[in-house]
C-alpha positions in Angstrom: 136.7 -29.2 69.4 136.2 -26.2 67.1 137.6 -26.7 63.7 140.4 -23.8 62.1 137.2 -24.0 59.3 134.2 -23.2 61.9 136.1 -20.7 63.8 136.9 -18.5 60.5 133.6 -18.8 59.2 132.5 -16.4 63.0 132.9 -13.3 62.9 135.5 -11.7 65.4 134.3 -7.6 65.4 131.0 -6.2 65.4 131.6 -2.5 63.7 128.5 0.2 64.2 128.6 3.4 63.4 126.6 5.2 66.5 125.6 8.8 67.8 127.9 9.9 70.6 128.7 12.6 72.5 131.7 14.4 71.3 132.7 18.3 72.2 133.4 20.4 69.5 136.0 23.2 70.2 135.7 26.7 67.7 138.7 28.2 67.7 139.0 32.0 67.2 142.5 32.8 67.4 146.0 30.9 67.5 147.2 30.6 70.9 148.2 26.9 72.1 149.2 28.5 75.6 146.0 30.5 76.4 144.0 27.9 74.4 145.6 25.4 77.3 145.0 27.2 80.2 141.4 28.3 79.5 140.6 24.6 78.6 142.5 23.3 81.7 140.0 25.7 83.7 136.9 24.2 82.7 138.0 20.8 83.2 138.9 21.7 86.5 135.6 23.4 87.1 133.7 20.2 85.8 136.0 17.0 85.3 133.3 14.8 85.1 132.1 16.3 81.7 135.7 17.6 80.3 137.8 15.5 82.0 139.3 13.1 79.1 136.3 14.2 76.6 136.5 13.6 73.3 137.0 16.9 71.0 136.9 18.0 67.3 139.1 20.7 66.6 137.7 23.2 64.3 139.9 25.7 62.5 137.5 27.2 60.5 137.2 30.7 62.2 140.9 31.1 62.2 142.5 33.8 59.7 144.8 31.3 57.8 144.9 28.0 58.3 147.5 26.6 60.7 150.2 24.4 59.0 150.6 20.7 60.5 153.2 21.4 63.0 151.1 24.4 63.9 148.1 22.4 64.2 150.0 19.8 66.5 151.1 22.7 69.0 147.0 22.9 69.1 146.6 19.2 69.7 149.5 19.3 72.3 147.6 21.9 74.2 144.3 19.9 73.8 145.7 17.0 75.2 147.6 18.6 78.0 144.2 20.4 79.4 143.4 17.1 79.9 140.9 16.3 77.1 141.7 14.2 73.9 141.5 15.7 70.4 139.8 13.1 68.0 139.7 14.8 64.8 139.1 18.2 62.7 136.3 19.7 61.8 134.8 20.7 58.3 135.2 19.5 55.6 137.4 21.8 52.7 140.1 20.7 51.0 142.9 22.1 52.5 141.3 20.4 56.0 141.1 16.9 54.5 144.8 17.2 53.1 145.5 18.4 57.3 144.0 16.4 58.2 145.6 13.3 56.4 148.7 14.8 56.9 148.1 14.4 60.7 146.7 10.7 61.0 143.0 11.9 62.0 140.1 11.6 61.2 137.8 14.8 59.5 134.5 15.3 60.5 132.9 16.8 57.5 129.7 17.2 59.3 130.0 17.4 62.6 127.4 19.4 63.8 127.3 20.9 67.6 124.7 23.5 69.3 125.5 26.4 66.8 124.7 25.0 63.8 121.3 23.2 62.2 121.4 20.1 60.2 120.1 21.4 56.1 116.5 21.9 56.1 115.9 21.3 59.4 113.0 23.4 60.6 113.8 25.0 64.3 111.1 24.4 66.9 109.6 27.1 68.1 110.6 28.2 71.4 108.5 27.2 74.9 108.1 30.6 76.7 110.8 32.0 78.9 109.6 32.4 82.7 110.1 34.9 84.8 112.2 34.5 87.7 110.2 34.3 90.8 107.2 32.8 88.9 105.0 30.0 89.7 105.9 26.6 86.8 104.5 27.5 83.4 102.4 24.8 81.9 104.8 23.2 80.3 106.8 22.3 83.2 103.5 19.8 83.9 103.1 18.4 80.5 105.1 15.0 79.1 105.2 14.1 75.7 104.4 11.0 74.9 107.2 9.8 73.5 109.3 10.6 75.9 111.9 8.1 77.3 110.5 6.8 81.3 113.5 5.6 83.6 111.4 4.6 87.1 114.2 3.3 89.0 117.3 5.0 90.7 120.3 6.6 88.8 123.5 5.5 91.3 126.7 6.4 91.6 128.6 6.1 87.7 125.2 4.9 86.0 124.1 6.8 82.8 120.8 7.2 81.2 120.5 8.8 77.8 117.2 9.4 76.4 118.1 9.6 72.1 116.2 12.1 69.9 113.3 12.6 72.8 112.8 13.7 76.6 113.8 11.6 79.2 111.7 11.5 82.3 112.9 9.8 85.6 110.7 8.7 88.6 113.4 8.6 91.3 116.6 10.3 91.9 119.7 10.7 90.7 122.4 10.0 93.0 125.8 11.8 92.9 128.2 10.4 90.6 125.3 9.8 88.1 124.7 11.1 84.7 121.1 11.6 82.9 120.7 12.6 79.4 118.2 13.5 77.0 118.4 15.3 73.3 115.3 17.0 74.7 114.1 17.8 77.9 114.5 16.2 81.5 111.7 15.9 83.6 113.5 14.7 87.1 110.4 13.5 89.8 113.0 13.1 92.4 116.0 14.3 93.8 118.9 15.4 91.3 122.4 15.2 93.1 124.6 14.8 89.9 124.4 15.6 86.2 121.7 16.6 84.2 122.8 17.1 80.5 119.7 18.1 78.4 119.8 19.1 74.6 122.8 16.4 73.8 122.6 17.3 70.2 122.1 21.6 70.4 118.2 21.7 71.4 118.4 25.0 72.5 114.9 25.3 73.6 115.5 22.1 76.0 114.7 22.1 79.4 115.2 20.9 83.0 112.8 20.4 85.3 113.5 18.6 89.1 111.6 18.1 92.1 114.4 18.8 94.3 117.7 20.3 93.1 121.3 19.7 94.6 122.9 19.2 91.4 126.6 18.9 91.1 126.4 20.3 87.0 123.3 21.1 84.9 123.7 21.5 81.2 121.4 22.8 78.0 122.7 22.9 74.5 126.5 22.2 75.7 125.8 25.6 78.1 126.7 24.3 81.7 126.2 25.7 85.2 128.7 24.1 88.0 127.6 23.8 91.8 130.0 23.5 94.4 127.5 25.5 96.9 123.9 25.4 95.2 122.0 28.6 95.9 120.2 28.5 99.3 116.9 29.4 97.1 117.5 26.1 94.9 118.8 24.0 96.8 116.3 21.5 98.0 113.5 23.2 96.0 111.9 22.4 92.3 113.8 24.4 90.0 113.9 24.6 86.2 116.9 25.4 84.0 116.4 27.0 80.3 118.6 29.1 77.8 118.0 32.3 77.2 120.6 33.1 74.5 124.0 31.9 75.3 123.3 32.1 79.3 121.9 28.9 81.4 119.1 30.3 83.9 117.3 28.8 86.9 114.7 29.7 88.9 112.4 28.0 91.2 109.1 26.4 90.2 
């Protein structure tokens, strides 16, 4: 029998503090009714992604910063789109004392696609393609440190490759989510998500073998297919950003 004195002395909670994937939401102007409806669109458009994501709200683009019950009409509208507002964004004073005064959290430095971490030296870019050209070289080469995944992705699986590409040697069924802070190198069929530059690598690719993707996505950029191209689908096709815009093209 396990004594009162044994069973304090183990711990009950195991409390990390770990990267995940959280969307942050820039707001340009007050408007919890339009702010609704345009959110409500893109989970609609791609619910596996949006639908009851986590979000940081950041206010910092506003003129004047909303007051609390202001801020809740926000949150309201948030939650009613259908995803679930974690926190604020940014960390001034008059945020924090928001922020305190709504029970949430502040994310003094969150960081999404847009912004780079101090010091942080960008990489420089891989060249664009053209459209209907053959696969540049560097649709061939694989660092070495990239993450390997040989076996199938199924139906509600998830791979995430951390701080590297992830490379997979089989498909990915639909239903199933890959992602890499870099580049994803797909040797296989890709029928569901493919989320590449988790943490704002803009110059992250995608690269499959044969493409019938439900949702690709590069630096929190996303393309949604109900009916894939007839060029793509089937074919190997890479996805890259040039500027805000998510491009494909066969390889």
């Amino acid at each position: 029998m396990q004594t009162a004195t044994s069973a304090a002395a183990e711990p009950i909670l195991e409390l990390k503090f770990g990267q995940v994937g959280i969307a942050n939401l820039r707001l340009f102007a007050f408007d919890p009714a339009a702010l609704q409806a345009e959110l409500a669109g893109k989970v609609a458009a791609a619910p596996q992604l949006f639908g009851r994501a986590p979000l940081v709200l950041d206010l910092s683009r506003l003129p004047t910063l909303p007051d609390a019950d202001a801020t809740r009409a926000l949150l309201d509208a948030v939650h009613a789109a259908g995803m679930l507002p974690v926190g604020l964004a940014y960390g001034t004073t008059e945020n924090a004392q928001l922020a305190e005064l709504l029970g949430l959290p502040l994310f003094a430095k969150f960081r999404n696609a847009y912004e780079r971490a101090p010091n942080e030296t960008p990489r420089a870019p891989d060249p664009k393609p053209a459209a209907q050209s053959a696969a540049p070289t560097a649709a061939l080469v694989v660092p070495n440190t990239a993450q390997r995944h040989a076996k199938p992705v199924r139906s509600g699986q998830q791979v995430y490759a951390r701080g590297r590409d992830l490379v997979l040697g089989a498909m990915v069924g639909n239903g199933a989510e890959v992602i890499a802070d870099g580049s994803i190198h797909i040797y296989g069929r890709l029928s569901g998500r493919a989320l590449a530059g988790a943490q704002g690598d803009t110059n992250a690719r995608i690269y499959c073998t044969d493409f019938q993707a439900e949702l690709v996505s590069i630096a929190g950029q996303y393309r949604v297919f109900e009916d894939i191209p007839a060029e793509l689908r089937g074919n190997a096709v890479q996805a890259w950003l040039d500027g805000d815009k998510l491009l494909l093209a066969k390889l």
